[in-house]
mmCIF file of the N, C-alpha and C atoms, coordinates in Angstrom:
data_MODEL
# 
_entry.id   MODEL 
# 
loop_
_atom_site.group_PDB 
_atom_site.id 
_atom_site.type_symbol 
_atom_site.label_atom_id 
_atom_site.label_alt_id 
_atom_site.label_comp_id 
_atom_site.label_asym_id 
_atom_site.label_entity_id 
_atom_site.label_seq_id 
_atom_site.pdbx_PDB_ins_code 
_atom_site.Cartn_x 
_atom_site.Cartn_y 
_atom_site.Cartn_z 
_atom_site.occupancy 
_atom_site.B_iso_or_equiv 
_atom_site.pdbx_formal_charge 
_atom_site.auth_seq_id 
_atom_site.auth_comp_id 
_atom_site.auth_asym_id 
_atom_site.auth_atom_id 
_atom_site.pdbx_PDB_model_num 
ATOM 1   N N  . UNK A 1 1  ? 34.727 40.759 51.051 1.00 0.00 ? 1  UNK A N  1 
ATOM 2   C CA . UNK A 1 1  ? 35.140 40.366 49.725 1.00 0.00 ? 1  UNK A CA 1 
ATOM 3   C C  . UNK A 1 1  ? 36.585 40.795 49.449 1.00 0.00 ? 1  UNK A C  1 
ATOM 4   N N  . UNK A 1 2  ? 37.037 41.976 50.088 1.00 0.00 ? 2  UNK A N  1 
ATOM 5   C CA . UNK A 1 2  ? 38.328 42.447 49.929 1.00 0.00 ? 2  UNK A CA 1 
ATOM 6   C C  . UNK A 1 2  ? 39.414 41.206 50.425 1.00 0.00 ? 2  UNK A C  1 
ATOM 7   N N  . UNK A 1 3  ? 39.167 40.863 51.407 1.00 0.00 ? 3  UNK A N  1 
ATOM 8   C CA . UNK A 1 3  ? 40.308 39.807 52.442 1.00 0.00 ? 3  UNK A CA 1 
ATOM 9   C C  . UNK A 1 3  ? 40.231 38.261 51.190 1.00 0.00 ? 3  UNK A C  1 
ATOM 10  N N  . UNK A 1 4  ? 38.783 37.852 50.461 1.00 0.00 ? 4  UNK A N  1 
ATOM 11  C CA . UNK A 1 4  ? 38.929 37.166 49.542 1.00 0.00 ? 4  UNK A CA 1 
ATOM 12  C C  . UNK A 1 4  ? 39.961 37.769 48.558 1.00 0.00 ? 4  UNK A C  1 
ATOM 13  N N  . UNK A 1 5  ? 39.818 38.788 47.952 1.00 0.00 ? 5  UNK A N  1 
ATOM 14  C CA . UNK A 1 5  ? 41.058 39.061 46.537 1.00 0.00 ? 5  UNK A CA 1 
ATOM 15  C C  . UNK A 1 5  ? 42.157 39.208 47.068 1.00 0.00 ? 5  UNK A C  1 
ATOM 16  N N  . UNK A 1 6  ? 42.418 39.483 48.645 1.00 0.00 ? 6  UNK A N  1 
ATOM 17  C CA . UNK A 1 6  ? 43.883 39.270 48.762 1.00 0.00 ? 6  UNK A CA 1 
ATOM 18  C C  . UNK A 1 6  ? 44.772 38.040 48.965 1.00 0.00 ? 6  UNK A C  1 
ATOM 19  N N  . UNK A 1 7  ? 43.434 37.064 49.179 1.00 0.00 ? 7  UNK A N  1 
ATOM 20  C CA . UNK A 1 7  ? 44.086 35.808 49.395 1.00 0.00 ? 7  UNK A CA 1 
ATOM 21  C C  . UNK A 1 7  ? 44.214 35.300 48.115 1.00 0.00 ? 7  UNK A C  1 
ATOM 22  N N  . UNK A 1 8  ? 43.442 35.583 47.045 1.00 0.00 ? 8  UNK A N  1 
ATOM 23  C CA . UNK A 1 8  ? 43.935 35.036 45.314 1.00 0.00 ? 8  UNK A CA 1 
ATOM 24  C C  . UNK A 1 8  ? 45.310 35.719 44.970 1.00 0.00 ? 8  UNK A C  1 
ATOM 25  N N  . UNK A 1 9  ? 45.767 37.062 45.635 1.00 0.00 ? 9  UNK A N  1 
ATOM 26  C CA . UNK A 1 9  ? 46.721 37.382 45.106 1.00 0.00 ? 9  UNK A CA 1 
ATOM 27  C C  . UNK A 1 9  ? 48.017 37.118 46.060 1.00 0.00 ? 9  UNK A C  1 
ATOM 28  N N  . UNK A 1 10 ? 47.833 36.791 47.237 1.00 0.00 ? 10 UNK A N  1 
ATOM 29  C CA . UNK A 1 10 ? 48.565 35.797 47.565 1.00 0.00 ? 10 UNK A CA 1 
ATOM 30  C C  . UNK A 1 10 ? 48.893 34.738 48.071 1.00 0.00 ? 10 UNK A C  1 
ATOM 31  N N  . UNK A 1 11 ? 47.996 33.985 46.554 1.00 0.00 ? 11 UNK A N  1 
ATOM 32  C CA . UNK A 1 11 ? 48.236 32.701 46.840 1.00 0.00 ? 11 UNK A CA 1 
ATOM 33  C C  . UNK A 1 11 ? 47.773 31.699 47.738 1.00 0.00 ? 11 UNK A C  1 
ATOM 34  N N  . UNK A 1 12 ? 46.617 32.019 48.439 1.00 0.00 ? 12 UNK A N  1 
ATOM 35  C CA . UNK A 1 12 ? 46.222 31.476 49.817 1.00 0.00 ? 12 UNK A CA 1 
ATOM 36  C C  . UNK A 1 12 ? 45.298 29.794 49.273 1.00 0.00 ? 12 UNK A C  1 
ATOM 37  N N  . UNK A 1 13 ? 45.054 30.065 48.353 1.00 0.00 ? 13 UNK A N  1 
ATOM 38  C CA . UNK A 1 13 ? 43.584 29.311 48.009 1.00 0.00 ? 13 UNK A CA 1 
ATOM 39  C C  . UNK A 1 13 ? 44.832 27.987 47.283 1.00 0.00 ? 13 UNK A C  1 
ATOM 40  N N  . UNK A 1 14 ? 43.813 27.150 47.673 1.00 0.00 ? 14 UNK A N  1 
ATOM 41  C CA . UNK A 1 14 ? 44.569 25.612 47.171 1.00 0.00 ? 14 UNK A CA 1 
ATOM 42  C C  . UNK A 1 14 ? 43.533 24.355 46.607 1.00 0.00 ? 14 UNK A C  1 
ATOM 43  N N  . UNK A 1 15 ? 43.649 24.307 45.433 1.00 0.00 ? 15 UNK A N  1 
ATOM 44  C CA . UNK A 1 15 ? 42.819 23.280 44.604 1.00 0.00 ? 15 UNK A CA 1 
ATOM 45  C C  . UNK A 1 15 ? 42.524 22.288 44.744 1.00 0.00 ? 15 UNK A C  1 
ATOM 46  N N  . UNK A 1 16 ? 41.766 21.611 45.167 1.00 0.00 ? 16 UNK A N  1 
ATOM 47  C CA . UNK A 1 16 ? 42.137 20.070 45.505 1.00 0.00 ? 16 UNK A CA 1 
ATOM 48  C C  . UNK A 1 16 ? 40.825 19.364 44.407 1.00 0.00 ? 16 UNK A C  1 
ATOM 49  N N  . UNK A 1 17 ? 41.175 18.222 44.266 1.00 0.00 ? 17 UNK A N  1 
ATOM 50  C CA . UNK A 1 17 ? 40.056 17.233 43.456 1.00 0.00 ? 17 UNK A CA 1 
ATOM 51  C C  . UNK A 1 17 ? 39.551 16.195 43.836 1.00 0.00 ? 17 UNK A C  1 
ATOM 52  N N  . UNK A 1 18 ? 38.387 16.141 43.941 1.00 0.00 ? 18 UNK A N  1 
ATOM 53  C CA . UNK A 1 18 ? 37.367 14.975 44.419 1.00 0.00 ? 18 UNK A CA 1 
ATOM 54  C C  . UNK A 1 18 ? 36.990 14.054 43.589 1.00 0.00 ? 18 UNK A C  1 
ATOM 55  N N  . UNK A 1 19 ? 37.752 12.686 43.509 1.00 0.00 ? 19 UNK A N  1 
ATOM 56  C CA . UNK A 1 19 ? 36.543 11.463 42.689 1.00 0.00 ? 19 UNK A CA 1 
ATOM 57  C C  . UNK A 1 19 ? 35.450 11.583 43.234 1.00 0.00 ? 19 UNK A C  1 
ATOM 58  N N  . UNK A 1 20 ? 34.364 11.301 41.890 1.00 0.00 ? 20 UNK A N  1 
ATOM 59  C CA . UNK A 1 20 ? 33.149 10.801 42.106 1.00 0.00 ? 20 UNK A CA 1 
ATOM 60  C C  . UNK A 1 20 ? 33.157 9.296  41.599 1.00 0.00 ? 20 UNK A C  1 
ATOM 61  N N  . UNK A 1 21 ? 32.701 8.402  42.531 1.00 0.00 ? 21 UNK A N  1 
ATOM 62  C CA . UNK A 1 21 ? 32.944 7.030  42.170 1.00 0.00 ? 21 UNK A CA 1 
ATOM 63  C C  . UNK A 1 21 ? 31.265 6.018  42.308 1.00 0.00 ? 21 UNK A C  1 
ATOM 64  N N  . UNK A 1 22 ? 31.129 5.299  41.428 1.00 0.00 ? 22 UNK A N  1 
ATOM 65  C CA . UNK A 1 22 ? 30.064 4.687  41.485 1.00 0.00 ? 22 UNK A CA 1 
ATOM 66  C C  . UNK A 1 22 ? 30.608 3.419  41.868 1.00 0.00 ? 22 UNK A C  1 
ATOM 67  N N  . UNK A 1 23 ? 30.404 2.675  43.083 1.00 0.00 ? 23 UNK A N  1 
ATOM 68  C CA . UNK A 1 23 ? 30.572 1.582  44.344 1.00 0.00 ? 23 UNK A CA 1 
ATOM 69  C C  . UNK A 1 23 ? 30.506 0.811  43.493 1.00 0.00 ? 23 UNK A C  1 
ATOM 70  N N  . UNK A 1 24 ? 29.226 0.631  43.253 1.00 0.00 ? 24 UNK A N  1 
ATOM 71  C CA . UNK A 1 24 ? 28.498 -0.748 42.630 1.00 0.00 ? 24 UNK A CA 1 
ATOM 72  C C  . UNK A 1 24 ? 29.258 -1.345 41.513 1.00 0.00 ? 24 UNK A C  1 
ATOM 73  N N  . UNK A 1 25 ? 29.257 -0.299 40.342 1.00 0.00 ? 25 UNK A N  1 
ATOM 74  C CA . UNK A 1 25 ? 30.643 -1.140 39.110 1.00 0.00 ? 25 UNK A CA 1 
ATOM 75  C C  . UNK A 1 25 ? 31.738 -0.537 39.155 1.00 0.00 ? 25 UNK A C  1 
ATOM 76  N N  . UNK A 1 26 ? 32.559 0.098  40.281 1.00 0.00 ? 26 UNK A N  1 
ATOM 77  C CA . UNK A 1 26 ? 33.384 0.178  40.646 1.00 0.00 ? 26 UNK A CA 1 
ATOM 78  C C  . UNK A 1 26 ? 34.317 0.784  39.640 1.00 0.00 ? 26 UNK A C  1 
ATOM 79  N N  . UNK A 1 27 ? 34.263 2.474  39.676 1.00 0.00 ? 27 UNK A N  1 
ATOM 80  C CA . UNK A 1 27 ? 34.459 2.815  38.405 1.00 0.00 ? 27 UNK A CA 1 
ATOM 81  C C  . UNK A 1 27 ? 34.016 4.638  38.706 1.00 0.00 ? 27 UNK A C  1 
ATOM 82  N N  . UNK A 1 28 ? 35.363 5.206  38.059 1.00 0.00 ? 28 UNK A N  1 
ATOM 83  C CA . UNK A 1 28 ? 35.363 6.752  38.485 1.00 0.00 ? 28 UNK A CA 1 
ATOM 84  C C  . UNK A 1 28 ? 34.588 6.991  36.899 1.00 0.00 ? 28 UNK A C  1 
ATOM 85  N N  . UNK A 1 29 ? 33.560 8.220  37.817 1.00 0.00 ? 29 UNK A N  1 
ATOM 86  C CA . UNK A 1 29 ? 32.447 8.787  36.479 1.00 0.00 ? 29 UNK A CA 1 
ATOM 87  C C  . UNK A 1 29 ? 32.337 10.447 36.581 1.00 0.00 ? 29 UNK A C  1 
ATOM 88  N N  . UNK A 1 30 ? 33.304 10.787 37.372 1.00 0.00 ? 30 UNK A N  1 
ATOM 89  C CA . UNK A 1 30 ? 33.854 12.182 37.422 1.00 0.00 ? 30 UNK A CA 1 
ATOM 90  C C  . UNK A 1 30 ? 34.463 12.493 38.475 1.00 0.00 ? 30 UNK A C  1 
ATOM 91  N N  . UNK A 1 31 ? 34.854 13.958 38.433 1.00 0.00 ? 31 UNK A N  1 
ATOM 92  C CA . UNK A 1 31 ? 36.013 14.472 39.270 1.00 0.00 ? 31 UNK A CA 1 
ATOM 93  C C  . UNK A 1 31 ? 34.963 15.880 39.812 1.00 0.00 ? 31 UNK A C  1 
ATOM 94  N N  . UNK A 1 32 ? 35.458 16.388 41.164 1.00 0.00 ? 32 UNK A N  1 
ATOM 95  C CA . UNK A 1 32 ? 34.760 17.586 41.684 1.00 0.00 ? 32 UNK A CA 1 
ATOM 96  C C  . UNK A 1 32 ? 36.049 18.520 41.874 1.00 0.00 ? 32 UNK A C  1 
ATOM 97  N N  . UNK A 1 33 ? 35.889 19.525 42.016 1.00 0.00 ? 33 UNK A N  1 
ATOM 98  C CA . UNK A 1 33 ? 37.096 20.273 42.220 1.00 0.00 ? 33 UNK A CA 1 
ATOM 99  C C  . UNK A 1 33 ? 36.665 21.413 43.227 1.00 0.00 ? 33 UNK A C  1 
ATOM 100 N N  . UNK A 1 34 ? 37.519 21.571 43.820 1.00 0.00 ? 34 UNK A N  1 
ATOM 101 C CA . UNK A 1 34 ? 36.627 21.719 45.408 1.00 0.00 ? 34 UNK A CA 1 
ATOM 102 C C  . UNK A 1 34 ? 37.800 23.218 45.398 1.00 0.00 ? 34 UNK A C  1 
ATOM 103 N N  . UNK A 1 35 ? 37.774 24.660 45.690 1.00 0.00 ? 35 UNK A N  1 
ATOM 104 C CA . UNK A 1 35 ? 38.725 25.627 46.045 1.00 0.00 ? 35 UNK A CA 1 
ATOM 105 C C  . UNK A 1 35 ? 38.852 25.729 47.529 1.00 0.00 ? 35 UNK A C  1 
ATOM 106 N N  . UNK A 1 36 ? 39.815 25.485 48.475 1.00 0.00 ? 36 UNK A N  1 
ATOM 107 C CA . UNK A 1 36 ? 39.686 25.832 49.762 1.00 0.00 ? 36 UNK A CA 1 
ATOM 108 C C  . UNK A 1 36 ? 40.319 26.895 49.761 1.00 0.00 ? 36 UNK A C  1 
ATOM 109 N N  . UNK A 1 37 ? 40.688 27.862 51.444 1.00 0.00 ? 37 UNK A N  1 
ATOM 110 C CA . UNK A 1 37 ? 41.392 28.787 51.769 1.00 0.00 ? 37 UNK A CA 1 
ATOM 111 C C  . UNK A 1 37 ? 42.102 28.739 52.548 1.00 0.00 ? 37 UNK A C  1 
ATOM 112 N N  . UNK A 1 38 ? 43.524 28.898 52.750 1.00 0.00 ? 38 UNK A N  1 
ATOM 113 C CA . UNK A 1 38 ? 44.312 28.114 53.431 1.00 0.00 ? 38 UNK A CA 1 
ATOM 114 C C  . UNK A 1 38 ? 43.711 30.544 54.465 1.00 0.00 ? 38 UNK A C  1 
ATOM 115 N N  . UNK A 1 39 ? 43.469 30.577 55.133 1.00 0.00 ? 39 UNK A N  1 
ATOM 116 C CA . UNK A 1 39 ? 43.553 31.473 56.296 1.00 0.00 ? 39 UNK A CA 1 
ATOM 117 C C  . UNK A 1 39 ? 44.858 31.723 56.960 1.00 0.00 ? 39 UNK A C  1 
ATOM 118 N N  . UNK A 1 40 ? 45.745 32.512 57.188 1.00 0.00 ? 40 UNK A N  1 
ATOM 119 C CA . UNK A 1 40 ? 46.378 32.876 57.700 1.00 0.00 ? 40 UNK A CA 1 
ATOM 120 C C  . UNK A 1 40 ? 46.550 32.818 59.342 1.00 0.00 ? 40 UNK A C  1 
ATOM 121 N N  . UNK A 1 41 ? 45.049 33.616 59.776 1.00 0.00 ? 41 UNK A N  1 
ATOM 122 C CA . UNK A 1 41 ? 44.779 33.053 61.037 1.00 0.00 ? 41 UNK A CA 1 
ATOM 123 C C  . UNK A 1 41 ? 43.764 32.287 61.138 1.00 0.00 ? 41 UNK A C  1 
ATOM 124 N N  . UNK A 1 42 ? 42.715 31.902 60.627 1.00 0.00 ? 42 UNK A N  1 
ATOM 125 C CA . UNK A 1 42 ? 41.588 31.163 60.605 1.00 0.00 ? 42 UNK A CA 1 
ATOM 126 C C  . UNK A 1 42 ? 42.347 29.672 60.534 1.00 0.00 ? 42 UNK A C  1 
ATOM 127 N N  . UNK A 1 43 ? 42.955 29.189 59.083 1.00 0.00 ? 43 UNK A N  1 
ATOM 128 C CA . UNK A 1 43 ? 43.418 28.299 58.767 1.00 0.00 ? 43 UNK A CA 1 
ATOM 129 C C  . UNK A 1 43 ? 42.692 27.600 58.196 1.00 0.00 ? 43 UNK A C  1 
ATOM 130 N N  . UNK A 1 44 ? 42.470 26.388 57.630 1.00 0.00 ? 44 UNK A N  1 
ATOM 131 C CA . UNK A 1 44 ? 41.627 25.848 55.751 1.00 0.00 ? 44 UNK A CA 1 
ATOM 132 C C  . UNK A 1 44 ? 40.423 25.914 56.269 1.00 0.00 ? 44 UNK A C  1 
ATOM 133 N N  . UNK A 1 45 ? 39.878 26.301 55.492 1.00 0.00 ? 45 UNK A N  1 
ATOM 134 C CA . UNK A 1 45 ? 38.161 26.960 55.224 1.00 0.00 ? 45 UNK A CA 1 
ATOM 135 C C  . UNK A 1 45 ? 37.576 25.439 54.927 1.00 0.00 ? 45 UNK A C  1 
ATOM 136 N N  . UNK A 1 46 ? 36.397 25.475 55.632 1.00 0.00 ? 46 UNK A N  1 
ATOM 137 C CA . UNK A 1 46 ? 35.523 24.614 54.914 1.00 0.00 ? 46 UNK A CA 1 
ATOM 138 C C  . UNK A 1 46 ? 34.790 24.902 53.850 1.00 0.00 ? 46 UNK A C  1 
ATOM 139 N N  . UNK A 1 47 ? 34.281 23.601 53.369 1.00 0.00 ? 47 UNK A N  1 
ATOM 140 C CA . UNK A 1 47 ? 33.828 23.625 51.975 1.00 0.00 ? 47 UNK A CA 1 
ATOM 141 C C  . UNK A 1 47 ? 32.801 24.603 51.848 1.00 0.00 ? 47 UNK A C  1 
ATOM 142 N N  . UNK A 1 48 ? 31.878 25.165 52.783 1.00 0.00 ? 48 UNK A N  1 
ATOM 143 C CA . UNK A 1 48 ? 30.558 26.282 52.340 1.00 0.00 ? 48 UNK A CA 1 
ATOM 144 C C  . UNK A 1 48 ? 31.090 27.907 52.809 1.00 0.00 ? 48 UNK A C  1 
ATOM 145 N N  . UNK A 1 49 ? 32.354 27.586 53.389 1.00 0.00 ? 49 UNK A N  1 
ATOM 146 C CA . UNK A 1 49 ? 32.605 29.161 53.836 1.00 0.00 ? 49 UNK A CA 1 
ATOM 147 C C  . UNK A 1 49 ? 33.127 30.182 53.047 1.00 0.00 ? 49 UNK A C  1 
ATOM 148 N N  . UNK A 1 50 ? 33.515 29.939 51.407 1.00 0.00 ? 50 UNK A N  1 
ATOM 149 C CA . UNK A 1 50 ? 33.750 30.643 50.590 1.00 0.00 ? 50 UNK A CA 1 
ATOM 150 C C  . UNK A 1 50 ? 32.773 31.308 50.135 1.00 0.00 ? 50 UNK A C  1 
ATOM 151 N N  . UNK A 1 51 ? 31.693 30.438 49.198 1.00 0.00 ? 51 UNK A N  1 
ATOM 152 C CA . UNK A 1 51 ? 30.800 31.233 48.588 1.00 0.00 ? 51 UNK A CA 1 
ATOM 153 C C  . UNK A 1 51 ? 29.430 31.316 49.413 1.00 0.00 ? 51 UNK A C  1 
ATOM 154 N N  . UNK A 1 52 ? 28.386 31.988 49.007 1.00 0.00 ? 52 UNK A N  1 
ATOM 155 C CA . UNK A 1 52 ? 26.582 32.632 50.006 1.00 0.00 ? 52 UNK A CA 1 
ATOM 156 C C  . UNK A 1 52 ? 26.079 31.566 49.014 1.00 0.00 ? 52 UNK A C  1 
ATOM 157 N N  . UNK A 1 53 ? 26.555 31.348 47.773 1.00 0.00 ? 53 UNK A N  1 
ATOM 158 C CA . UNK A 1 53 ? 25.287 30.331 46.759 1.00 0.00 ? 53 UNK A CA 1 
ATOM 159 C C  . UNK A 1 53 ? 25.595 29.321 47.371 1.00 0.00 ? 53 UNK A C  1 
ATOM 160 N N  . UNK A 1 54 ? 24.308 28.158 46.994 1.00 0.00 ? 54 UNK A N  1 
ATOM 161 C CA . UNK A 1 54 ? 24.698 27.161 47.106 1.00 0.00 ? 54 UNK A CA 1 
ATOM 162 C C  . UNK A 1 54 ? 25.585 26.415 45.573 1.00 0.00 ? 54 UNK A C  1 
ATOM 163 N N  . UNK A 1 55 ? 26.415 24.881 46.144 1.00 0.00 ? 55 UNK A N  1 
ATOM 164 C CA . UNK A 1 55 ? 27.072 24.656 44.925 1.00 0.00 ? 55 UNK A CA 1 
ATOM 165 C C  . UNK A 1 55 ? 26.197 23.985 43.847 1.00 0.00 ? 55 UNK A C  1 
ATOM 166 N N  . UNK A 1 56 ? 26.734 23.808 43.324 1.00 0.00 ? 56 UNK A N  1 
ATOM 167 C CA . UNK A 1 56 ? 26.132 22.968 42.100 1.00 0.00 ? 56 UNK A CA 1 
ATOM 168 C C  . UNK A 1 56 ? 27.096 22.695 40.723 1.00 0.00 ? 56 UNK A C  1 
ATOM 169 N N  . UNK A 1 57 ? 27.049 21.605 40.329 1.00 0.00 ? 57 UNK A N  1 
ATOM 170 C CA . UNK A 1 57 ? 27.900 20.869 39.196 1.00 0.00 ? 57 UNK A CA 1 
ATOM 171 C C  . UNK A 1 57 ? 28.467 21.821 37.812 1.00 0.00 ? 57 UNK A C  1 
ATOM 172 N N  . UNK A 1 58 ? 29.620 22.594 37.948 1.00 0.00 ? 58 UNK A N  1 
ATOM 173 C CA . UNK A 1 58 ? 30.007 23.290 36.651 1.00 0.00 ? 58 UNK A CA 1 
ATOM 174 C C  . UNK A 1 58 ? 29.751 22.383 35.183 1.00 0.00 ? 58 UNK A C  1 
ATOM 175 N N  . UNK A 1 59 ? 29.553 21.037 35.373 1.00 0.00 ? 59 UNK A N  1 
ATOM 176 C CA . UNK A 1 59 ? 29.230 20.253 34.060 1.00 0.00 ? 59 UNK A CA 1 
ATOM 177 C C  . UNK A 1 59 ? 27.890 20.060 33.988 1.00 0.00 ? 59 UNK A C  1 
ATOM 178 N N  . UNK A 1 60 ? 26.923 21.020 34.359 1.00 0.00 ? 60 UNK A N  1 
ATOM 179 C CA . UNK A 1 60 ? 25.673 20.813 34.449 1.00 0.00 ? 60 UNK A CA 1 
ATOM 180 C C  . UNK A 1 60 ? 24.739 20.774 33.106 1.00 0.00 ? 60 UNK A C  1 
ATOM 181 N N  . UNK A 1 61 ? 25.692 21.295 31.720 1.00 0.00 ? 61 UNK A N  1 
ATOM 182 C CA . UNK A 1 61 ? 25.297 20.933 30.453 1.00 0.00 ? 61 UNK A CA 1 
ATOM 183 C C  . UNK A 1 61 ? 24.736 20.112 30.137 1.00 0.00 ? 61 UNK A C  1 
ATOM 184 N N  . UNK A 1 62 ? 23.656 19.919 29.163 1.00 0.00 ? 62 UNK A N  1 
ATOM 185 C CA . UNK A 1 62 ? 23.006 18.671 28.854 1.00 0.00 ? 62 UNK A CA 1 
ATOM 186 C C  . UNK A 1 62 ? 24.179 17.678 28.248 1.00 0.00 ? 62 UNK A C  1 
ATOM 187 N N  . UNK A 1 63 ? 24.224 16.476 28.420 1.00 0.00 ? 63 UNK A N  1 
ATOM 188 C CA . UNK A 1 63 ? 25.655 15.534 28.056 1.00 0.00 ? 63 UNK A CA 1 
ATOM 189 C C  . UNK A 1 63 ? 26.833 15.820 28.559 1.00 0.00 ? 63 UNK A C  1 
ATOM 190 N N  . UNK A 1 64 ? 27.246 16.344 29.527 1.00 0.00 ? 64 UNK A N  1 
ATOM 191 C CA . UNK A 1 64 ? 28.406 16.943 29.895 1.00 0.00 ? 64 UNK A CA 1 
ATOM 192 C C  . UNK A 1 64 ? 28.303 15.687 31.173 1.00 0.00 ? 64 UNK A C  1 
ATOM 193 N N  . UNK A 1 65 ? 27.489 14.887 31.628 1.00 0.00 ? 65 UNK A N  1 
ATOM 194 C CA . UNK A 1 65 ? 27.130 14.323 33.215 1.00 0.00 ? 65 UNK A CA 1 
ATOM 195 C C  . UNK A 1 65 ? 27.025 13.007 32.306 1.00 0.00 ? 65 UNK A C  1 
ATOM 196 N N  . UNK A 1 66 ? 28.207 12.055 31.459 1.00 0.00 ? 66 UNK A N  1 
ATOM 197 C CA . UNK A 1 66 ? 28.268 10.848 31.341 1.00 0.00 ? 66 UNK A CA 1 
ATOM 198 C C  . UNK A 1 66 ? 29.496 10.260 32.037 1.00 0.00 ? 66 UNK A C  1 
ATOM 199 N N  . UNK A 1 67 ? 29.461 8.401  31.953 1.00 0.00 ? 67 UNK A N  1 
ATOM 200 C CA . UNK A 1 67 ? 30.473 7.874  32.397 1.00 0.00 ? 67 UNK A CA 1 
ATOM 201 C C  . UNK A 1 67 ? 31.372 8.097  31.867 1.00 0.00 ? 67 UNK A C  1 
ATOM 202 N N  . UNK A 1 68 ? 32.452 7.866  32.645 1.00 0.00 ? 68 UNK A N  1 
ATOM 203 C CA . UNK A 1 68 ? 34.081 8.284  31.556 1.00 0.00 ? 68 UNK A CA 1 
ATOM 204 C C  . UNK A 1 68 ? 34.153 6.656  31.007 1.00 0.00 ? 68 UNK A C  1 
ATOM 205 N N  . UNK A 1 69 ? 34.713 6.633  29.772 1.00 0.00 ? 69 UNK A N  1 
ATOM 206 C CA . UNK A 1 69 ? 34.839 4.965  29.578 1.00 0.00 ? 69 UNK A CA 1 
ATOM 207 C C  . UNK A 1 69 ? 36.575 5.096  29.444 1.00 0.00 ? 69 UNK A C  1 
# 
């Protein structure tokens, strides 16, 4: 956990954002936001090697999971 807070404090970690897109009516109905780790020697982390939980939707609020119009 230590080698994690040193990479927030410098700077290692890089934000990136995921459409979520529904094919069929062709049409963005949210965004994911994904934290990677850029590693020094390892080099960018995959998506499950940060956290032990599994993920799950920060808009998981009731009404928070509609289409954008």
């Amino acid at each position: 956990m230590s080698e994690l807070k040193g990479a927030v404090e410098d700077g290692q970690l890089s934000l990136h954002f995921q459409p979520k897109l529904n094919i069929r009516a062709r049409s963005l109905y949210g965004v994911e936001c994904l934290v990677r780790w850029i590693h020094p020697v390892h080099g960018l982390s995959r998506r499950t090697s940060l956290s032990p939980w599994p993920s799950r939707p920060a808009t998981s609020a009731p009404g928070r999971n509609r289409a954008w119009s």
